[in-house]
N, C-alpha and C positions, 0 to 999 in steps of 0.2 A: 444368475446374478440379479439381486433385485435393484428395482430403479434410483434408493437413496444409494445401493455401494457402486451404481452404476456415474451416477451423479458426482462422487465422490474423487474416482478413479480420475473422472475427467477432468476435476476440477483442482485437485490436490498431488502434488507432487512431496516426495518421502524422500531428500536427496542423504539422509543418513538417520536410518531408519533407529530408534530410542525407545524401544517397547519397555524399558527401566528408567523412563524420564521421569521426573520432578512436574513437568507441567510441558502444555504444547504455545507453542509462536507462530502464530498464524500471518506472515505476511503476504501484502499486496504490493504488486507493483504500481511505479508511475503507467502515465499517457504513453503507449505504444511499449510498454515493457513487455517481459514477461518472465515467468517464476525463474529459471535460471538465473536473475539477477543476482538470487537469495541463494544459491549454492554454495559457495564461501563464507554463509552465514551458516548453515545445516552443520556447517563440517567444525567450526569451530565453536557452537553451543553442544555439540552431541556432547557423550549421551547424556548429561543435568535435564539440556532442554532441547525439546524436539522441536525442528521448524519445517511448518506445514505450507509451501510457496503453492501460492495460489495463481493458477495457470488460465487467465482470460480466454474467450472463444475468439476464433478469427487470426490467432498468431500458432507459429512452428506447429508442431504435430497438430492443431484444435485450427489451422489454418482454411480448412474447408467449410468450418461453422460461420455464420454469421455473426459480428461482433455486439455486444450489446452498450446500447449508444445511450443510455438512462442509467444511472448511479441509482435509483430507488431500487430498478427492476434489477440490477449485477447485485446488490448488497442482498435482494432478497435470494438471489443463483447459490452465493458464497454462502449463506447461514443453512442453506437447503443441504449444499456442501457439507457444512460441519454435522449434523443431525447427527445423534450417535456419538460424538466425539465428545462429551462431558463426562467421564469418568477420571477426569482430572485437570486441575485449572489450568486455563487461558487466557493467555495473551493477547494484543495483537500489534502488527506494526506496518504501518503505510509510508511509504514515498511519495511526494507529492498527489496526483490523484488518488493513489491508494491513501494517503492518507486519510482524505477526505472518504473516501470510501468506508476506512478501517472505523470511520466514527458512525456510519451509517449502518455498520455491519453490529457493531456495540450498542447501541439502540435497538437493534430488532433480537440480538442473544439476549441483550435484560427483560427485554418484555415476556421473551419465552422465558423467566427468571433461570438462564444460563449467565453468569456474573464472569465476566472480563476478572482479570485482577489488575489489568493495566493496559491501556492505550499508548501507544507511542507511535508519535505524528511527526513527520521529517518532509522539509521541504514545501511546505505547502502553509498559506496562508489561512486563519482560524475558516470554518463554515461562514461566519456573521460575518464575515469580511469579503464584501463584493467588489469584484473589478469587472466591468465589461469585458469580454476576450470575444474574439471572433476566429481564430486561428483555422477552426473547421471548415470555414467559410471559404478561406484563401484557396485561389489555385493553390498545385502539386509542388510549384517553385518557391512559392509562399511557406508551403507547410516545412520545405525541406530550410529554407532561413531560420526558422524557428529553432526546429533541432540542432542546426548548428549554433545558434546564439546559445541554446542551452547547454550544449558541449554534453551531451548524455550518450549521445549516439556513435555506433565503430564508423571510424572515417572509413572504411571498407565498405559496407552496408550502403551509405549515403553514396557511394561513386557508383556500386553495381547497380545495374536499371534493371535486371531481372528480379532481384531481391528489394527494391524500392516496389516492384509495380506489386510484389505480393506483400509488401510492410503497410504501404500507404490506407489501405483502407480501415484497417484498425485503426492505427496512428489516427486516422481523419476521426474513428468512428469515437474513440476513446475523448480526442477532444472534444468533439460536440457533446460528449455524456457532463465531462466536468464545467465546461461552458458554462454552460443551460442548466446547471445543478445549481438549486434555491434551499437554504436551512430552512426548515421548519422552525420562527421562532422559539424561542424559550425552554428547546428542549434540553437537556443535559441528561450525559453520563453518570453514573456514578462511582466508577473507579476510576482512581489517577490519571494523569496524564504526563505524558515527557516527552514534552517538544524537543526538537533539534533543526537548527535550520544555518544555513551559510550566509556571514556576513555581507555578502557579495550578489545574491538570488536574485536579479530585477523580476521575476516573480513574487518573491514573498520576503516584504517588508519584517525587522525584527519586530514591530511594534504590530505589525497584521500576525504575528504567527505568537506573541505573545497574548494575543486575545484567546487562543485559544482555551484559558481559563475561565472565562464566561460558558464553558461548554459543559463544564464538570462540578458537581456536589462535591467534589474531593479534591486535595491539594493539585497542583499542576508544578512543574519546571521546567524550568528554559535552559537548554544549552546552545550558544552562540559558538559557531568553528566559523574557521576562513575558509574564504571557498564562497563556486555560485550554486548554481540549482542544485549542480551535482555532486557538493561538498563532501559525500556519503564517500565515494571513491578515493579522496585523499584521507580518509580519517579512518578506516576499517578498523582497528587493534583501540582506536578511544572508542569511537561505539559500542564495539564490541563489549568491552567494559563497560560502559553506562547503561547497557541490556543486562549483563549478569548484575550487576550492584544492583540493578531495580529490584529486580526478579530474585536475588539471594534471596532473603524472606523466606519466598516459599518451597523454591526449592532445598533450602535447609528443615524446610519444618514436616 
């Protein structure tokens, strides 16, 4: 096996595999996720569109690996990832830090002129839009307040202490990456973008997550649902829709 399908393997998860797609959907998870989030997604774009859940180091089966705590250094892990995978257009779609990420990871495919055909950022406030966080910093009781204000995490998880002491250091590692992550001014994408974000988020302002049009040469939209950080789990079947109506286009073409 060579080192890019080596790369790939570990990085890329296939939860319904579409070797007759239309185009591939690369998502990213939030802070302390991971690709299984997107399984219920795989299952209901097969086979039009493939989704390609990108599985961070440090959690479930990659749990032994060291997490990568820098959003420049994962975005360049994740494009290393795709290498190879351009023989049909792509997507991409972040949750919260993924989001942030999915636009870092869009930056470095156009410069390799691999062209997104569309960005789609959920939960997360534009790049130009800074807020101090410290969350990484917090003691262990600290970091677990958080996840429960954000209501993302199985109330299971959060009570077992053997599965916290193996969650925690991702979770920690993942926030310090998005923390300490600075846009490079003036840069922009140049395919689309399609925000989505919860009325409700005390992370991400509608007014901070509609900036994210300063980020793109190309139209952008805003969809506002009820709900907080984690408004993506009450809405799945409208998303789910707002991802095909995007993406119709080219998978009809």
């Amino acid at each position: 096996m060579t080192s890019i399908a080596a790369d790939a393997e570990a990085w890329i998860r296939r939860y319904e595999k579409s070797p007759d797609s239309a185009l591939r959907l690369v998502c990213l998870p939030y802070a302390g996720g991971s690709a299984s989030y997107f399984f219920p997604v795989a299952k209901a774009l097969a086979p039009s569109i493939e989704v390609l859940a990108i599985q961070y180091p440090g959690r479930q089966d990659r749990h032994r690996e060291p997490c990568i705590d820098d959003i420049g250094k994962l975005a360049d892990a994740v494009v290393g990832a795709l290498e190879g995978l351009d023989d049909k257009p792509l997507a991409l779609f972040g949750h919260s830090m993924g989001a942030t990420l999915s636009y870092e990871v869009a930056l470095r495919l156009e410069k390799r002129k691999v062209m997104p055909v569309r960005l789609f950022v959920s939960g997360r406030r534009a790049p130009s839009r800074v807020r101090e966080e410290s969350v990484h910093q917090r003691d262990d009781a600290g970091v677990l307040a958080e996840l429960r204000m954000l209501n993302g995490t199985n109330g299971e998880v959060l009570e077992n202490e053997e599965l916290l002491r193996m969650a925690l250091p991702a979770i920690r590692g993942d926030y310090r990456a998005i923390e300490s992550y600075r846009c490079e001014p003036g840069r922009r994408i140049s395919c689309p973008i399609t925000a989505l974000t919860g009325d409700a988020d005390p992370r991400a302002s509608v007014d901070e997550v509609r900036d994210w049009e300063k980020h793109t040469t190309a139209e952008m939209d805003l969809t506002v649902l009820s709900g907080g950080h984690f408004f993506l789990n009450d809405h799945v079947p409208q998303v789910l829709k707002i991802i095909s109506e995007r993406l119709l286009p080219v998978t009809r073409s």
